[in-house]
C-alpha positions as CSV (number, residue, x, y, z in Angstrom):
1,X,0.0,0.0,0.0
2,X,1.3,3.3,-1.1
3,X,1.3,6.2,1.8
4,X,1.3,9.5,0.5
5,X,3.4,12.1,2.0
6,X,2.9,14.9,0.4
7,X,-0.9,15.9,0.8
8,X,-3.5,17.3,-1.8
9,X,-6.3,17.6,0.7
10,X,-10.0,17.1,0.2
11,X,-11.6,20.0,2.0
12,X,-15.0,19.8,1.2
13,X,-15.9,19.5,-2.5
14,X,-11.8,20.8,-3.5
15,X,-12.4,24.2,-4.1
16,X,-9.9,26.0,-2.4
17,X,-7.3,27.4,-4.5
18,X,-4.0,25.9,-4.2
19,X,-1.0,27.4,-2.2
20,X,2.4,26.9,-1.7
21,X,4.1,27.0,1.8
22,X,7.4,27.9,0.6
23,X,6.6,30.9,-1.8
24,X,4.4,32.4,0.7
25,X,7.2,32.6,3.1
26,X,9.9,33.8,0.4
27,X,7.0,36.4,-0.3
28,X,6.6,37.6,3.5
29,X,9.9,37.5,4.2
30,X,11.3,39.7,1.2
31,X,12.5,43.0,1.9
32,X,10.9,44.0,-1.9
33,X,8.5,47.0,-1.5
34,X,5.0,46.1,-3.3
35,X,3.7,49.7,-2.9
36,X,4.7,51.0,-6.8
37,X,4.3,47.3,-8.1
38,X,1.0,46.8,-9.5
39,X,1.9,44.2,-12.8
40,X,3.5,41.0,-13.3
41,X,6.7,42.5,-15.6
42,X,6.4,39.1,-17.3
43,X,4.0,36.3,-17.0
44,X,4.5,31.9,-17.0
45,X,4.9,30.8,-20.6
46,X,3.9,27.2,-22.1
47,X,3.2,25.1,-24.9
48,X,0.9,22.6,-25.8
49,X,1.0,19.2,-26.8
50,X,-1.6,17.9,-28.3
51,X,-1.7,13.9,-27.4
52,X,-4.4,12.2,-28.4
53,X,-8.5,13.7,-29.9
54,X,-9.0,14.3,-25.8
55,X,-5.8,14.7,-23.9
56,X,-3.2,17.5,-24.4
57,X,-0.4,18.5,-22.2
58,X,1.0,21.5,-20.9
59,X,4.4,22.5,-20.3
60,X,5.4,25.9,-18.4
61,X,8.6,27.7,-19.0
62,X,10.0,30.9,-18.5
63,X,8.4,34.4,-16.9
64,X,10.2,36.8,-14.6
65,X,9.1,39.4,-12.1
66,X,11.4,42.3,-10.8
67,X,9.9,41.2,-7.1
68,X,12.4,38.0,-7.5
69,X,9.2,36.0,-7.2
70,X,7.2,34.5,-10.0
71,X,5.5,30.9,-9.7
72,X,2.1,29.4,-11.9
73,X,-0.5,29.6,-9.7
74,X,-3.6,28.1,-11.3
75,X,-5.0,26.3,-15.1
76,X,-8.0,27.1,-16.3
77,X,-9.8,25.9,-19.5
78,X,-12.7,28.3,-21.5
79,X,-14.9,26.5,-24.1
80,X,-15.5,28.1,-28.2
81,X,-17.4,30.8,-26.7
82,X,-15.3,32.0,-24.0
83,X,-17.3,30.4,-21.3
84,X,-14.4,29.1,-18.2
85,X,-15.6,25.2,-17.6
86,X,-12.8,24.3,-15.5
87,X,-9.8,25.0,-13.4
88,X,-6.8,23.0,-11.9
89,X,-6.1,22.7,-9.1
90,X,-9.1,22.4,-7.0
91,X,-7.4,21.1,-3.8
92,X,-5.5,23.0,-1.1
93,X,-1.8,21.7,-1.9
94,X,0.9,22.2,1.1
95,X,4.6,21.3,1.5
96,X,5.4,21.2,-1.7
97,X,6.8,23.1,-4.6
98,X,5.2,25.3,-7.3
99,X,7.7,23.8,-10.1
100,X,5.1,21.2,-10.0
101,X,2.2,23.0,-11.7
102,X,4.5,23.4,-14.3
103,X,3.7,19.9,-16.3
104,X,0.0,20.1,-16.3
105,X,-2.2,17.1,-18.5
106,X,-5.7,17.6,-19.1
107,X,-8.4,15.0,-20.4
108,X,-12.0,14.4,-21.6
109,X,-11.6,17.0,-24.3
110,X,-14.3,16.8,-27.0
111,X,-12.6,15.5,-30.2
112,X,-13.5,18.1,-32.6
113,X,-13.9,21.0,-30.1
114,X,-11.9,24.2,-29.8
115,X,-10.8,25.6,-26.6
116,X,-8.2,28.4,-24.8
117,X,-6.1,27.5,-22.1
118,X,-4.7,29.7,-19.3
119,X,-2.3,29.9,-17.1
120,X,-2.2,32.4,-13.8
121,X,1.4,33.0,-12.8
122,X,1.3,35.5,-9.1
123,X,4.4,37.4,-8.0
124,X,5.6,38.3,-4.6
125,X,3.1,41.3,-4.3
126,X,0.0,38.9,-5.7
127,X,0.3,40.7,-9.4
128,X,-1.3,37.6,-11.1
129,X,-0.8,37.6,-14.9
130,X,-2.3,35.2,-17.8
131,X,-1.0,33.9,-21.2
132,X,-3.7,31.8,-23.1
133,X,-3.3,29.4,-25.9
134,X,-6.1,28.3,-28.5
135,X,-6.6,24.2,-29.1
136,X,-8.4,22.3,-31.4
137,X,-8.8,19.0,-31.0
138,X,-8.2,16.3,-33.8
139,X,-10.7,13.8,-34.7
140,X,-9.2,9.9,-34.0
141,X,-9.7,7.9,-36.5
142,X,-11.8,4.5,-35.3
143,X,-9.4,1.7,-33.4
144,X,-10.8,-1.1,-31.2
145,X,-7.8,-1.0,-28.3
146,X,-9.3,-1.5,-25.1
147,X,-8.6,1.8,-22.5
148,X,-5.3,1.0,-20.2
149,X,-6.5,0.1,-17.0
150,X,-4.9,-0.7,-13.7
151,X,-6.7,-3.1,-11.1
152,X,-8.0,-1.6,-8.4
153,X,-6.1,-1.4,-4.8
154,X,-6.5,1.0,-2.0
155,X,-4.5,3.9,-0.5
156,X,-3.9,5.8,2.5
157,X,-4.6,9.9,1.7
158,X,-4.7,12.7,4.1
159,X,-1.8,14.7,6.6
160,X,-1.5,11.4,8.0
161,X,-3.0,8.8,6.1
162,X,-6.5,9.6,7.4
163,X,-8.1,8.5,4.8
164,X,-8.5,5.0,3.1
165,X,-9.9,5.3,-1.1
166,X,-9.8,3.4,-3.8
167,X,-7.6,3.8,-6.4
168,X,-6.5,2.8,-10.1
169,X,-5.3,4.4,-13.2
170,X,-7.0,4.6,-16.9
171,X,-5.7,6.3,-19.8
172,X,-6.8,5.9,-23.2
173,X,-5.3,6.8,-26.7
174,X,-8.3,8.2,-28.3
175,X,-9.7,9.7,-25.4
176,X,-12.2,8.4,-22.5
177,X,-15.6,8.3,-22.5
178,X,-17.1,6.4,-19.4
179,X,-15.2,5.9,-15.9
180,X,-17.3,3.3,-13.5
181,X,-17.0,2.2,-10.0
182,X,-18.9,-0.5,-8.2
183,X,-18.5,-2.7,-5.4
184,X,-20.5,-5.6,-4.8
185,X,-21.9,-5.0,-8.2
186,X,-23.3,-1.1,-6.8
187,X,-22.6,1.7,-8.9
188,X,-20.8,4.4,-6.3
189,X,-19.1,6.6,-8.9
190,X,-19.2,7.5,-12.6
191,X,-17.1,9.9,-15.0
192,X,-18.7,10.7,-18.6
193,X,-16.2,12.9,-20.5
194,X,-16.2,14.4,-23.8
195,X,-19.3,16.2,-22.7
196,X,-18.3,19.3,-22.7
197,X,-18.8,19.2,-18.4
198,X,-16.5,16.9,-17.0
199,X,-12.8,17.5,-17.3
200,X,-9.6,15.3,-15.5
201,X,-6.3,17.0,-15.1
202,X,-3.4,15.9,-13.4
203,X,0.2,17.0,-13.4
204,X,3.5,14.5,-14.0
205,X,5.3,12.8,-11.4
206,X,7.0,15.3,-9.9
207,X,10.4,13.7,-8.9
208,X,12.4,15.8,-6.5
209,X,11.1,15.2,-3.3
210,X,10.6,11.2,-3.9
211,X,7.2,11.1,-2.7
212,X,3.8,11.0,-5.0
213,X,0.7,13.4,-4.4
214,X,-3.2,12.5,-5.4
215,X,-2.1,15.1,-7.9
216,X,0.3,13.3,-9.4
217,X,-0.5,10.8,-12.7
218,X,-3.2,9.8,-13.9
219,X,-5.0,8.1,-11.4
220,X,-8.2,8.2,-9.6
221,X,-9.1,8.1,-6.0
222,X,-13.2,7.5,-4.6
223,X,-14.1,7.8,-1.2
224,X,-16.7,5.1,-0.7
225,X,-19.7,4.6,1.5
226,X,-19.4,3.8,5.2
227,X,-21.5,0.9,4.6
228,X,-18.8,-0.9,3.3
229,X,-16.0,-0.3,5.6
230,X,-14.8,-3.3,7.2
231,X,-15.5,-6.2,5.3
232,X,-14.2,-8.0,1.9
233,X,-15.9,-6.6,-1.3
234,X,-15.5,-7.0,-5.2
235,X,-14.2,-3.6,-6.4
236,X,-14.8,-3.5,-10.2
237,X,-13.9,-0.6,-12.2
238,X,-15.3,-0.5,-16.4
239,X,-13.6,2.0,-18.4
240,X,-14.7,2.7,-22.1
241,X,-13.4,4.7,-24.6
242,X,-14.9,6.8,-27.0
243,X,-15.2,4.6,-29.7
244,X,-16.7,1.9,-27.2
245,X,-14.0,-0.5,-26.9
246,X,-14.7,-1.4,-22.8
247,X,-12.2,-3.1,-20.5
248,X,-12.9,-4.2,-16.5
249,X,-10.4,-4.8,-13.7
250,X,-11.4,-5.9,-10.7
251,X,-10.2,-7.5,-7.0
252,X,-11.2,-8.3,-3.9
253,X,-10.6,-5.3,-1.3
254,X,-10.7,-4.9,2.6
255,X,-12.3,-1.8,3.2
């Protein structure tokens, strides 16, 4: 069983914005005056990569900030007309570092669909500042490969392992379409994407401080319902893609 060290807590439904324990202190403890700095001199650049119809991943590069401090802050992703339909991170991330956010991965992209993707850098004196990128995203042609899916196993979460989910990891080439969760044959969680609602984004292992956060890959992690905690149950998880080809894992888990 893994243990997770470094925490992406779930307060709540994971709104909070993220922030980072280490450039808050550099911030406070500057001697930089903020009073005559009012703009981010310049902002977080990155590219895109478009992977698959649904996937695409971001890499941040440069920026720079007279204040000495300069770090992404948050992604967020606005549909053809401009409408925002998501955001990354949506967890309350401590002790780690901001170079993190710089490898971002986001899925369930309509194949087809156009979108523009942000990122917010921040400075020392909270001057945030954007650069957007437009995406449109190819149409796969039809394959009948099966989505890759890990079995199921469970995992410790939370400042102190605190919590016990389930969790597995499913990627497909084409591009997702269906995520389902069941134990003892009862539904307890589903992902439709391509829906132009439901979004996954995750960011790359991120290797210096040889631990792995819930933020980290491309894996899932479901709470489950107190009425199956402490006994043996079938854990089955069905992934399809969006061309239908479906694939199940499954295994027998304490919870």
């Amino acid at each position: 069983m893994i243990r997770f060290n470094k925490t992406a807590m779930t307060v709540a439904t994971l709104t909070a914005l993220a922030v980072f324990a280490s450039d808050a202190h550099a911030a406070k403890t500057s001697s930089y005056n903020c009073r005559s700095d009012r703009v981010i001199d310049s902002p977080i650049q990155f590219v895109v990569d478009v992977q698959s119809s649904a996937r695409v991943h971001m890499s941040a590069y440069g920026g720079f900030d007279k204040s000495g401090l300069i770090y992404p802050m948050v992604w967020n992703l606005y549909d053809s007309t401009g409408k925002r339909v998501d955001y990354f991170p949506k967890a309350l991330v401590v002790w780690t570092s901001s170079n993190m956010y710089k490898e971002a991965n986001l899925e369930g992209l309509a194949p087809g669909g156009s979108y523009v993707i942000e990122l917010v850098s921040q400075d020392a004196c909270n001057n945030q500042g954007m650069m957007r990128k437009a995406v449109t995203m190819p149409v796969a042609p039809s394959e009948g490969t099966v989505p890759d899916l890990s079995v199921p196993s469970l995992v410790q979460v939370g400042l102190i392992g605190s919590f016990t989910e389930i969790t597995f990891s499913a990627t497909d080439d084409s591009g997702l379409q269906n995520v389902t969760v069941y134990i003892n044959g009862t539904e307890i969680q589903r992902y439709s994407y391509g829906d132009g609602g439901t979004y996954r984004w995750w960011f790359d292992n991120y290797p210096f401080d040889n631990t792995q956060s819930t933020l980290e890959g491309p894996n899932y992690y479901i709470s489950y319902p107190d009425t199956f905690k402490g006994q043996a149950a079938l854990v089955e998880v069905v992934a399809v893609d969006i061309y239908g080809n479906r694939i199940v894992t499954s295994a027998v888990l304490g919870l």
